[in-house]
C-alpha positions in Angstrom: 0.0 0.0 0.0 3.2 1.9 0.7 3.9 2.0 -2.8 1.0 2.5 -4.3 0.9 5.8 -2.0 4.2 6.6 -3.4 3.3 6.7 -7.1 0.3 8.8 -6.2 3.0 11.1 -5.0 5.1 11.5 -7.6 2.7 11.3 -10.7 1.5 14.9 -9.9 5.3 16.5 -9.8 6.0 14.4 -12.9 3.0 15.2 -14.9 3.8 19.4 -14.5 7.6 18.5 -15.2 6.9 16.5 -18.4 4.4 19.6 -19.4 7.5 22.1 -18.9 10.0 20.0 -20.4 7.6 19.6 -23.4 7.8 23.6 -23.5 11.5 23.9 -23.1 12.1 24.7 -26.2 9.8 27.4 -26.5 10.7 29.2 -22.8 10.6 32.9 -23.9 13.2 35.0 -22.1 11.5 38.1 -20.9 14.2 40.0 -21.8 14.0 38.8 -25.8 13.3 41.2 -28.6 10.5 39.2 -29.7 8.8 39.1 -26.5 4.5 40.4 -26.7 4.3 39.0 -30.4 1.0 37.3 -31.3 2.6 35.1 -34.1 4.9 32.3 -34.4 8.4 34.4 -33.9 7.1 34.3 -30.0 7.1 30.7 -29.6 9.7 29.9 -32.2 13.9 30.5 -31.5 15.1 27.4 -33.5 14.7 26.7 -37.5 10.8 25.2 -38.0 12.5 21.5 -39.0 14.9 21.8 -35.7 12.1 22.6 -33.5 10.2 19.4 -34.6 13.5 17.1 -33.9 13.8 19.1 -30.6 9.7 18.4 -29.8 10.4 14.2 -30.5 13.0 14.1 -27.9 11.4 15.9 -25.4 8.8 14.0 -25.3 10.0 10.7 -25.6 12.5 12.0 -22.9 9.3 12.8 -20.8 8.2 9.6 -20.8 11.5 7.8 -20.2 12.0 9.6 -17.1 9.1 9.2 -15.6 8.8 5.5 -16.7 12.6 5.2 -14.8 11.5 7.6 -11.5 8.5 5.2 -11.0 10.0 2.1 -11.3 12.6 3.5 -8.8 10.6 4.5 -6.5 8.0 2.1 -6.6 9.5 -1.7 -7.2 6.7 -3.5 -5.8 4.2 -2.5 -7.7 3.7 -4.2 -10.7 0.0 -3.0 -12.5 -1.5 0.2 -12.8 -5.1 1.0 -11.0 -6.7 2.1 -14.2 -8.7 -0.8 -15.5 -6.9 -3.2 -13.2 -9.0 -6.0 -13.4 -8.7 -6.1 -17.4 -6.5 -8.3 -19.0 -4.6 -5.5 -21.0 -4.1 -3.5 -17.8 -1.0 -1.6 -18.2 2.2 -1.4 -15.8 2.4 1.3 -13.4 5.3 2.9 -14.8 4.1 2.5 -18.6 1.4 4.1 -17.7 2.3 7.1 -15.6 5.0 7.3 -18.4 2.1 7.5 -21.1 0.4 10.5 -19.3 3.8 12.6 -18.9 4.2 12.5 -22.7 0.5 13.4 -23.0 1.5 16.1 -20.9 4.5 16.8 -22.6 2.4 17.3 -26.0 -0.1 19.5 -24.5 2.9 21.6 -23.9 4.5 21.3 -27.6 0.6 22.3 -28.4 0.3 25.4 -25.7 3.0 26.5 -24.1 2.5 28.2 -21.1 5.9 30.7 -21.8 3.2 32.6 -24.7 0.1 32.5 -23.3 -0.7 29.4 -24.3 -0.8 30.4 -28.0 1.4 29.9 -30.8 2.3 26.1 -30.2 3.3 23.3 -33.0 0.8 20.7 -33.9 2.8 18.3 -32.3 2.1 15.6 -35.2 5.7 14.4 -36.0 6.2 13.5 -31.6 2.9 12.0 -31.3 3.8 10.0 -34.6 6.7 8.1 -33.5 5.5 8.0 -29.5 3.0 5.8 -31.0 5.3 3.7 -33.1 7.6 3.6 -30.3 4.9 2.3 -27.6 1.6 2.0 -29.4 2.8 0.9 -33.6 -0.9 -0.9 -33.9 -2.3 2.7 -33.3 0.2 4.9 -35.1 -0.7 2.5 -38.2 -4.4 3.1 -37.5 -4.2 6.6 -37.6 -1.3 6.7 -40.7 -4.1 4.4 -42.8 -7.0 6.6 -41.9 -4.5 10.1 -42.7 -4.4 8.2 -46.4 -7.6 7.4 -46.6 -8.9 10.7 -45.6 -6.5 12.8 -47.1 -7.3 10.7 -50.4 -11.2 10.8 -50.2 -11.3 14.5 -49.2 -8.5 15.8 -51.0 -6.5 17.4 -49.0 -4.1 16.5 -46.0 -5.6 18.9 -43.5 -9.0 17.2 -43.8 -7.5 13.7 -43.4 -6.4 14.5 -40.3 -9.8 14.2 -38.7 -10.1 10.9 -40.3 -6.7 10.2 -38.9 -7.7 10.9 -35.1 -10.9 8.8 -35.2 -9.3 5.9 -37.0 -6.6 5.7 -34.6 -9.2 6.2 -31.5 -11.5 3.5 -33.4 -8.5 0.8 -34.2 -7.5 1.3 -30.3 -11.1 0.0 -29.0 -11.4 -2.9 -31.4 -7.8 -3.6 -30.7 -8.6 -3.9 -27.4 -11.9 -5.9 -28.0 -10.3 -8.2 -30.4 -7.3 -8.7 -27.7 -4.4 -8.0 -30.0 -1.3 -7.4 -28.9 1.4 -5.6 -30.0 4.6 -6.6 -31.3 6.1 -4.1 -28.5 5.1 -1.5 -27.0 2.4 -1.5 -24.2 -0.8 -3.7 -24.7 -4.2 -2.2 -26.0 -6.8 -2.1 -24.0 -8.8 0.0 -21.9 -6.6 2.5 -20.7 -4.6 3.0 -23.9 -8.3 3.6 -25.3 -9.0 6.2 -22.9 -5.2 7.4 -23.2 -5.7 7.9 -27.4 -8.8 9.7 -27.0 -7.3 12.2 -24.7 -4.7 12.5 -27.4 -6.8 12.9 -30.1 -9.2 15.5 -28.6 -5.8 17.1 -27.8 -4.9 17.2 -31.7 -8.2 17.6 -32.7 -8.6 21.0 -30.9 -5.0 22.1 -32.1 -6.5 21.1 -35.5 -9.7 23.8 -35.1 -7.2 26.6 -34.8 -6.8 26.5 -38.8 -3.5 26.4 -39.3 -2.3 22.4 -38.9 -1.6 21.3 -42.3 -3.2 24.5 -43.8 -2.2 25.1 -47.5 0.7 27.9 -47.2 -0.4 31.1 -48.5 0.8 32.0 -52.4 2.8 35.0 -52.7 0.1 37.1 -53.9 -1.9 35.7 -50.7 -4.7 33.5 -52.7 
């Protein structure tokens, strides 16, 4: 009971540390020229392509740290208390580690440095965090980004289809029991973990701007 207590502990602290580690990259000195803009130059100090390596490491650091703090911490305990009594129930650490690179996203999304405005989409993290711990669901959502992006013409409206196809393939891969060939196991809280992720993107996504057609240079 000890250390279940203990994870309860530290989850909070490591949650808000993975959100400002996910923002890192985007801290704006107060004391920087570019300070009180609106646009992108607030958020943005490294090259657009850069920024996006910078975001993939972040998070997956996010959630290597806090995977390695709970096991430390917290030996005994082998399962997490969301959906314990499935068969897919996740370890503790996999899945504290899961919510700190939510977090960690969330950050890339809205950082709190700009007023929560002027974030990344996040895609190219979210990407290969789900290849890296979740492949069955990044291929669900890569297959529906095709589909859509086929079917309605254009990238930015397969992304929709993206987010509900990779939501969709988590809940029958959990009710078809499939497991992964790594990575943690679908079920019920990687369901409920992928939804929170897509309504996350989805959001981002109603700003406008994610995979928005760039402007021509007489700004048709």
């Amino acid at each position: 009971m000890r250390s279940v207590t203990t994870v309860g502990i530290v989850t909070g602290p490591l949650i808000v540390l993975a959100y400002l580690l996910g923002s890192f990259a985007r801290w704006q000195n107060p004391l920087h020229p570019d300070r009180g803009l609106d646009d992108d130059r607030a958020a943005r100090h490294l090259a657009p392509r850069t920024q996006q390596f910078v975001d993939v490491g972040l998070v997956i650091v996010a959630y290597w740290v806090a995977e390695q703090v709970v096991r430390a911490v917290a030996p005994g305990v082998t399962f997490s208390r969301v959906a314990s009594l499935s068969f897919q129930v996740l370890f503790v650490w996999d899945s504290v580690a899961l919510w700190c690179a939510l977090a960690a996203i969330v950050a890339i999304v809205a950082p709190p440095w700009t007023r929560f405005t002027g974030g990344a989409d996040a895609l190219l993290p979210v990407l290969v965090l789900l290849l890296y711990r979740a492949p069955f669901v990044g291929l669900a959502g890569i297959a529906g980004f095709v589909v859509g992006t086929v079917a309605l013409g254009s990238a930015r409206r397969g992304l929709p289809v993206a987010l509900v196809a990779a939501a969709t393939g988590e809940w029958l891969l959990w009710i078809l029991d499939v497991y992964p060939p790594w990575g943690v196991p679908n079920g019920p809280e990687l369901a409920l973990w992928t939804t929170a992720l897509a309504a996350v993107l989805f959001a981002r996504w109603l700003r406008g701007d994610v995979l928005a057609t760039p402007p021509t240079a007489d700004g048709q």
